[in-house]
N, C-alpha and C positions, 0 to 999 in steps of 0.2 A: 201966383199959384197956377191960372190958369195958363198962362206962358209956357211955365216949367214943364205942364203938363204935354199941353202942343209940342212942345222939341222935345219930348218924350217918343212923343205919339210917331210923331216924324223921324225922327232917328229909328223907331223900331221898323217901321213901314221902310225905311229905307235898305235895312238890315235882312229884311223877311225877301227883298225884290232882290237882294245879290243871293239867295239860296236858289232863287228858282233859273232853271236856264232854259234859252230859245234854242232851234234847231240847228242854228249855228254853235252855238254853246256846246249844246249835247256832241254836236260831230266834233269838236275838238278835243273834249275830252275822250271821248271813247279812240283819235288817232294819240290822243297824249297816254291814255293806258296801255295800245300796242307798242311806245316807246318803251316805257316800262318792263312792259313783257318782255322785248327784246333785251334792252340793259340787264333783266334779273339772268336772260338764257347766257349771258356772258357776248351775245353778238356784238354789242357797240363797245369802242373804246369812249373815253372818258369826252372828249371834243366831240365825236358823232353824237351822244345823246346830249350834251351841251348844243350842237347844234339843231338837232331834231326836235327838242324843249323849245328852242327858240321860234322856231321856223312855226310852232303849232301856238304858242300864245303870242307872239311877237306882236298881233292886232289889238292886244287886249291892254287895258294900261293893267296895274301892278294888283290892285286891289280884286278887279274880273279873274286877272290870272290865278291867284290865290284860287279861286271857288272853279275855277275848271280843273286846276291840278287837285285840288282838294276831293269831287267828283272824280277825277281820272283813279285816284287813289282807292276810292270807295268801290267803282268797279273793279279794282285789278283783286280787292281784297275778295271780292263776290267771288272771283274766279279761285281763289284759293280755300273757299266754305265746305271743308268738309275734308278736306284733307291734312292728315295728320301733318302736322312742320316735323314728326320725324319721317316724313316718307318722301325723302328727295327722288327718287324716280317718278312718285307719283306725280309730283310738284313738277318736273320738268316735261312730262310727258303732259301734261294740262296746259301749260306756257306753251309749249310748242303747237300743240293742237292750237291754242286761239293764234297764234304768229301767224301758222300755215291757215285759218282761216278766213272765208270773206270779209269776216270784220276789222282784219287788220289789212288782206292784201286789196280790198277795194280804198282803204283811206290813207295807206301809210305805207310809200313803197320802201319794199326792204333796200336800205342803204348802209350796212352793216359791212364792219371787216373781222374776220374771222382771227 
Protein backbone atom coordinates (compact mmCIF):
# COMPACT_ATOMS: atom_id res chain seq x y z
CA UNK A 1 0.00 0.00 0.00
CA UNK A 2 2.61 2.30 0.88
CA UNK A 3 4.37 1.71 -2.55
CA UNK A 4 1.22 2.30 -4.50
CA UNK A 5 0.90 5.24 -2.63
CA UNK A 6 4.71 6.76 -3.62
CA UNK A 7 4.09 6.05 -7.41
CA UNK A 8 1.15 7.96 -6.80
CA UNK A 9 2.77 10.65 -5.16
CA UNK A 10 5.33 10.65 -7.80
CA UNK A 11 3.54 10.38 -10.92
CA UNK A 12 1.27 13.39 -9.67
CA UNK A 13 4.50 15.37 -8.81
CA UNK A 14 5.63 14.54 -12.08
CA UNK A 15 2.46 15.62 -13.82
CA UNK A 16 2.06 18.97 -11.75
CA UNK A 17 6.14 19.95 -13.01
CA UNK A 18 5.06 19.47 -16.96
CA UNK A 19 2.14 22.25 -16.32
CA UNK A 20 4.43 24.69 -15.08
CA UNK A 21 7.15 26.31 -17.60
CA UNK A 22 10.64 28.01 -17.45
CA UNK A 23 11.42 31.16 -19.40
CA UNK A 24 12.46 29.37 -22.23
CA UNK A 25 9.13 27.50 -22.25
CA UNK A 26 7.12 30.50 -21.81
CA UNK A 27 9.14 32.21 -25.01
CA UNK A 28 8.29 29.30 -27.21
CA UNK A 29 4.96 29.21 -26.59
CA UNK A 30 4.06 32.82 -26.85
CA UNK A 31 6.42 32.48 -30.79
CA UNK A 32 4.13 29.19 -31.09
CA UNK A 33 0.91 31.47 -30.65
CA UNK A 34 2.13 34.11 -33.10
CA UNK A 35 2.31 31.04 -35.65
CA UNK A 36 -1.12 30.41 -34.84
CA UNK A 37 -2.17 33.97 -35.37
CA UNK A 38 -0.55 34.04 -38.57
CA UNK A 39 -2.08 30.47 -39.97
CA UNK A 40 -5.73 31.76 -38.50
CA UNK A 41 -4.95 35.36 -40.68
CA UNK A 42 -4.56 32.85 -43.80
CA UNK A 43 -0.66 34.10 -43.98
CA UNK A 44 0.94 30.59 -43.99
CA UNK A 45 0.43 27.88 -46.30
CA UNK A 46 0.09 24.42 -44.99
CA UNK A 47 4.34 23.44 -45.06
CA UNK A 48 5.17 27.19 -43.65
CA UNK A 49 3.26 26.54 -40.47
CA UNK A 50 4.33 22.72 -40.52
CA UNK A 51 7.47 24.24 -40.69
CA UNK A 52 7.42 27.18 -38.22
CA UNK A 53 5.54 24.39 -35.61
CA UNK A 54 8.66 22.76 -36.03
CA UNK A 55 11.44 25.04 -36.05
CA UNK A 56 9.73 26.40 -32.31
CA UNK A 57 9.28 22.81 -30.52
CA UNK A 58 11.76 20.96 -32.54
CA UNK A 59 14.20 21.08 -28.97
CA UNK A 60 11.44 19.69 -27.04
CA UNK A 61 10.77 15.89 -27.06
CA UNK A 62 6.89 15.01 -27.71
CA UNK A 63 5.53 15.10 -24.41
CA UNK A 64 7.16 19.19 -23.38
CA UNK A 65 5.87 19.88 -26.77
CA UNK A 66 2.34 18.88 -25.89
CA UNK A 67 2.28 21.51 -22.82
CA UNK A 68 3.98 24.46 -24.92
CA UNK A 69 1.38 24.07 -27.74
CA UNK A 70 -1.12 23.38 -25.28
CA UNK A 71 -0.05 27.08 -23.42
CA UNK A 72 0.39 28.50 -27.03
CA UNK A 73 -3.18 27.57 -27.43
CA UNK A 74 -4.45 28.95 -24.01
CA UNK A 75 -2.87 32.22 -25.03
CA UNK A 76 -4.06 32.69 -28.62
CA UNK A 77 -7.54 31.80 -26.87
CA UNK A 78 -6.86 34.84 -24.34
CA UNK A 79 -6.50 36.87 -27.35
CA UNK A 80 -9.78 36.06 -28.66
CA UNK A 81 -11.92 36.86 -24.80
CA UNK A 82 -14.41 38.89 -25.64
CA UNK A 83 -14.98 38.84 -28.86
CA UNK A 84 -17.97 37.65 -30.28
CA UNK A 85 -16.98 34.34 -32.93
CA UNK A 86 -19.77 36.23 -35.00
CA UNK A 87 -17.64 39.25 -35.34
CA UNK A 88 -15.06 38.29 -37.96
CA UNK A 89 -13.71 41.70 -38.44
CA UNK A 90 -13.28 42.12 -35.07
CA UNK A 91 -11.45 38.66 -34.78
CA UNK A 92 -9.13 39.72 -37.64
CA UNK A 93 -8.45 43.09 -36.83
CA UNK A 94 -7.16 41.63 -32.99
CA UNK A 95 -4.92 38.79 -35.08
CA UNK A 96 -3.50 41.40 -36.85
CA UNK A 97 -2.95 43.78 -34.20
CA UNK A 98 -0.89 40.87 -32.06
CA UNK A 99 1.01 39.81 -35.84
CA UNK A 100 2.01 43.46 -36.31
CA UNK A 101 3.00 43.59 -32.75
CA UNK A 102 6.32 43.37 -30.44
CA UNK A 103 5.21 40.26 -29.32
CA UNK A 104 5.25 38.45 -32.40
CA UNK A 105 7.79 40.70 -34.59
CA UNK A 106 10.58 40.53 -31.76
CA UNK A 107 10.25 36.39 -31.55
CA UNK A 108 8.92 35.19 -34.76
CA UNK A 109 10.02 36.76 -37.92
CA UNK A 110 7.20 36.99 -40.45
CA UNK A 111 7.99 34.28 -42.97
CA UNK A 112 4.75 33.90 -44.64
CA UNK A 113 3.44 33.63 -48.35
CA UNK A 114 0.61 35.46 -49.26
Amino acid sequence: MRLLVTALLLITSIQVQALALGPDDFAAAKRLSCVLAQDSLGYLSEDDYAALTDEVLEEYDAADGDVIYAKALGYFDGLMFGIPEQDAAGIQSRLRSFVDSQACTRVTGVSFTL
